[in-house]
KEKE-3310 file (N, C-alpha, C; in steps of 0.2 Angstrom, whole numbers, plus 5000, padded with zeros to 4 digits):
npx = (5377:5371:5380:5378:5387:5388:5387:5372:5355:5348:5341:5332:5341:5345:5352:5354:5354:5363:5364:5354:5354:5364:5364:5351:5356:5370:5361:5355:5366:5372:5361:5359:5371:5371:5360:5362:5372:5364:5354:5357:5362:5352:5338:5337:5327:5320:5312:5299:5302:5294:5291:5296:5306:5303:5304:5292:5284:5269:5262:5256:5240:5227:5217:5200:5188:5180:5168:5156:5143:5136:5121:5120:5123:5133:5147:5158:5173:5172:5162:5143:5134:5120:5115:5113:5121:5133:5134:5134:5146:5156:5153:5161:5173:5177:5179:5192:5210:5226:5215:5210:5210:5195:5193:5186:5179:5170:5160:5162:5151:5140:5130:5132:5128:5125:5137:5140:5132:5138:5149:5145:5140:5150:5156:5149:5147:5162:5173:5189:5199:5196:5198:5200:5199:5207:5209:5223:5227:5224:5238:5246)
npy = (5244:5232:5218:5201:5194:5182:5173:5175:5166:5170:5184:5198:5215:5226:5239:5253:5257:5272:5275:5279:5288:5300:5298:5307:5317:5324:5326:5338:5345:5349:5355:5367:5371:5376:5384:5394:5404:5413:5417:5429:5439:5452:5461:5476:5489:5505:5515:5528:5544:5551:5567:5575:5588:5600:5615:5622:5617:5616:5626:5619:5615:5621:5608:5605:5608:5599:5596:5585:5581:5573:5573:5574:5590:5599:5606:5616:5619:5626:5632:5632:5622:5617:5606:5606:5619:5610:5603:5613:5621:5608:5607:5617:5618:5605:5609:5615:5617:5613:5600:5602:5592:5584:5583:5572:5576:5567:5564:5550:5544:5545:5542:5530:5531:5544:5550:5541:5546:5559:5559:5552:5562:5569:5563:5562:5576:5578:5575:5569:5567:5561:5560:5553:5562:5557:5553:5547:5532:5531:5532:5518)
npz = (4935:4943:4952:4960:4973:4978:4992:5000:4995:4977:4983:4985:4978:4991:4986:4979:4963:4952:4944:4934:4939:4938:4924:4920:4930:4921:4909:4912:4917:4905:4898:4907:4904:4890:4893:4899:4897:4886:4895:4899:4889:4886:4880:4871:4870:4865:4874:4876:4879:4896:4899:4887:4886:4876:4863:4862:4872:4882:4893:4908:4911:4922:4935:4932:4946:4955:4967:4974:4986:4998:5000:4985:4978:4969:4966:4959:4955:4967:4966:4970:4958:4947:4939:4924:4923:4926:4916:4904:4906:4906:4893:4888:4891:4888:4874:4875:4871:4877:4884:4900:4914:4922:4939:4952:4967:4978:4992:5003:5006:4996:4982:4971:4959:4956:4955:4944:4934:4933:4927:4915:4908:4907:4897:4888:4883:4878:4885:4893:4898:4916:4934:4948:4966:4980:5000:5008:5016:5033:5044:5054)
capx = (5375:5373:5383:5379:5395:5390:5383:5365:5352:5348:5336:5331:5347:5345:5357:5352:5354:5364:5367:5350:5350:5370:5363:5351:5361:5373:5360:5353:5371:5372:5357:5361:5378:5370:5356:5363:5374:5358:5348:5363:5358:5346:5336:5338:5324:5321:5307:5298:5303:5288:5292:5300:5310:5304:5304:5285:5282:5264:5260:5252:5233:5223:5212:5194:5187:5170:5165:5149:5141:5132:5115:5121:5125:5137:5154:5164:5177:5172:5154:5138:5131:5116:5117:5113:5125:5137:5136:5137:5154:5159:5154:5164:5178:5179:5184:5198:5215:5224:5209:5210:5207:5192:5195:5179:5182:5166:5160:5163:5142:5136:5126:5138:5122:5128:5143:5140:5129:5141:5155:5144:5139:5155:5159:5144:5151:5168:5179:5192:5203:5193:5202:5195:5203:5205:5213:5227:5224:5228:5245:5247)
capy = (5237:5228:5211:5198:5192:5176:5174:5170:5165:5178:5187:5206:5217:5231:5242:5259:5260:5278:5275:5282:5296:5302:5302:5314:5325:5324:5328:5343:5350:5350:5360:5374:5375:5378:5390:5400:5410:5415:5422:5434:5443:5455:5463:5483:5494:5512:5518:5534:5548:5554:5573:5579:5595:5604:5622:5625:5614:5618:5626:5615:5618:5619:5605:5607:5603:5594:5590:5582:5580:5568:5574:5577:5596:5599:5612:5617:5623:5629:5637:5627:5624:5613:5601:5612:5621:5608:5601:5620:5620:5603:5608:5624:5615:5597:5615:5619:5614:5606:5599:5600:5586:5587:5581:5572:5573:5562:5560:5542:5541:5549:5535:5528:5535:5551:5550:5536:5551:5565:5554:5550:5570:5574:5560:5566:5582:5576:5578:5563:5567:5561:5558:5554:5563:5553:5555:5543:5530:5535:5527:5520)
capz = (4935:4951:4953:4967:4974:4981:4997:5001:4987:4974:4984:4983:4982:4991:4983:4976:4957:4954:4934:4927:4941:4935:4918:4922:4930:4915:4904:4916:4918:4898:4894:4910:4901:4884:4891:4906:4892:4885:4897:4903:4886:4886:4873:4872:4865:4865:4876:4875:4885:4898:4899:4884:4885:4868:4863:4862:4877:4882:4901:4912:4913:4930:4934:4934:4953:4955:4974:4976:4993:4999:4996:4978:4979:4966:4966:4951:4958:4973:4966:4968:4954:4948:4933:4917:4924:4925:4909:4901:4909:4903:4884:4886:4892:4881:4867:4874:4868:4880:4887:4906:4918:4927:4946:4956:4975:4979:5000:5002:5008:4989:4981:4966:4953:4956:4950:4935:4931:4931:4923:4910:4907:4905:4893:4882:4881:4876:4892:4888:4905:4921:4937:4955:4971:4988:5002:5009:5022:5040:5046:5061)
cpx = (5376:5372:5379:5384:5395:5386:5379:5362:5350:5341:5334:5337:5341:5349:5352:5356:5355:5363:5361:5350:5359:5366:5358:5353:5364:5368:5357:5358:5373:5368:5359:5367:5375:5364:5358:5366:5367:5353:5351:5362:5354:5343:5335:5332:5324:5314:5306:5300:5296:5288:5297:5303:5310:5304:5295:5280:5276:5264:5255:5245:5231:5217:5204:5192:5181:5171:5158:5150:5139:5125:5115:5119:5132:5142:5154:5167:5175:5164:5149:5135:5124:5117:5118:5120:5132:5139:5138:5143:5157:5160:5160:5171:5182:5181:5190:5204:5221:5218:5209:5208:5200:5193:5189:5181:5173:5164:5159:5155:5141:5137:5130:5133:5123:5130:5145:5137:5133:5148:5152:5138:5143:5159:5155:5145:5158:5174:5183:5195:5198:5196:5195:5199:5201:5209:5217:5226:5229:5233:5246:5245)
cpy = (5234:5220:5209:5193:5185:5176:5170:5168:5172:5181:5193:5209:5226:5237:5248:5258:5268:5280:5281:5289:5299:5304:5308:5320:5326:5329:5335:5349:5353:5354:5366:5375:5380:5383:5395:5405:5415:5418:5427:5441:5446:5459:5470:5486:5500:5513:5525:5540:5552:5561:5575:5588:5599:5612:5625:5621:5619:5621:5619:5618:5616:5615:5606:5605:5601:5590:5589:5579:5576:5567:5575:5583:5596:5605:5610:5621:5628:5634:5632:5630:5618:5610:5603:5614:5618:5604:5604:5618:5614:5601:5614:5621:5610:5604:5614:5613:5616:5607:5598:5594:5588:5580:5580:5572:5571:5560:5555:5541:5542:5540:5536:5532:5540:5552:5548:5544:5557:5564:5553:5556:5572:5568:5562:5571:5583:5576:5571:5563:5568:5558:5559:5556:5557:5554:5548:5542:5530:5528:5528:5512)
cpz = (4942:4950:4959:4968:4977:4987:4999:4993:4984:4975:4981:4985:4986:4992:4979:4967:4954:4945:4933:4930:4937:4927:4917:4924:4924:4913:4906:4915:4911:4896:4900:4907:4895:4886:4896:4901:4889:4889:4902:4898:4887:4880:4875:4869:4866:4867:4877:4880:4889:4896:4895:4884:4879:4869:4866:4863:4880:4891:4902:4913:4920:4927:4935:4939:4953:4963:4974:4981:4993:4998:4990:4975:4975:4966:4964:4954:4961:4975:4967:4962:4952:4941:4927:4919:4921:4919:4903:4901:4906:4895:4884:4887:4888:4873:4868:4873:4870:4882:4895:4909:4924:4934:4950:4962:4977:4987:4998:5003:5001:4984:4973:4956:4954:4953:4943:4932:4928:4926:4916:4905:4905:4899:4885:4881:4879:4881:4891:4896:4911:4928:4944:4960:4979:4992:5006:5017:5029:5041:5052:5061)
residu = (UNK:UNK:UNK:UNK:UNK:UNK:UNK:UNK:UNK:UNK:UNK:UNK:UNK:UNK:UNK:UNK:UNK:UNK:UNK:UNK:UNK:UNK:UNK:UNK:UNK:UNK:UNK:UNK:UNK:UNK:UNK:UNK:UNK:UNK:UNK:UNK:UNK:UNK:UNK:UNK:UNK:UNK:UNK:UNK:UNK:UNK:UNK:UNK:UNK:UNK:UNK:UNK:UNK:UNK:UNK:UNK:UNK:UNK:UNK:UNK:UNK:UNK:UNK:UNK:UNK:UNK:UNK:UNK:UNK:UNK:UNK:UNK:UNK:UNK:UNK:UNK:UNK:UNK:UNK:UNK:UNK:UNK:UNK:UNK:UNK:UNK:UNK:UNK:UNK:UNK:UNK:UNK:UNK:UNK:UNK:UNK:UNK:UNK:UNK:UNK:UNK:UNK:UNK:UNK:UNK:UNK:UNK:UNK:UNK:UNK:UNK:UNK:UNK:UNK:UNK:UNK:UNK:UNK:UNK:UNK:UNK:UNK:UNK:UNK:UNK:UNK:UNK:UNK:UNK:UNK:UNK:UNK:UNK:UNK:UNK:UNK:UNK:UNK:UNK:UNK)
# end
């Protein structure tokens, strides 16, 4: 509370009033006491393990390759083949159990219809695992 002591007439004090900010703090330093214990806690759960170590842990299967050019010339692993083709292959495969992954390496020019097309060829024949190769950007 601010007194005037006497003086001049009771003009404007210019005196900072400290009380309401003190209370705040107080009230500031009373909840960081009461929650800072609390988030020192941490909640534990049990997360999966990626690579489990079993008896009759499966080989790893080789992935299928798929490069298509730029004029939309297609390899499966490494043979040229033409679409029929590639879709045989993609039924014969979506059987097997594991399922391999098939792997697009894609020239960066090859019009994006190419590829929705061959993506969505080998979804129709069940292929579940589809990855895209790329090569990592020069450094420097």
């Amino acid at each position: 509370m601010a007194v005037s002591l006497g003086g001049n007439s009771g003009g404007p004090m210019s005196e900072i009033n400290v009380t309401p900010l003190v209370d705040v703090m107080l009230v500031l330093l009373i909840i960081f006491m009461i929650t800072a214990p609390l988030m020192s806690h941490s909640i534990t759960i049990d997360l999966p393990i990626a690579n489990p170590k079993t008896k009759d842990a499966e080989l790893p299967v080789a992935p299928l390759d798929l490069a298509v050019k730029q004029d939309g010339s297609l390899y499966f692993n490494d043979h040229l083949v033409t679409e029929a083709e590639l879709r045989a292959q993609f039924a014969v495969n979506a059987q097997k159990s594991p399922q391999p992954e098939l792997q697009i390496r894609a020239d960066k020019n090859t019009e994006f219809k190419i590829v929705k097309k061959i993506i969505g060829d080998a979804k129709d024949s069940g292929m579940v695992h589809v990855g895209f190769m790329t090569t990592d950007a020069p450094k420097g």
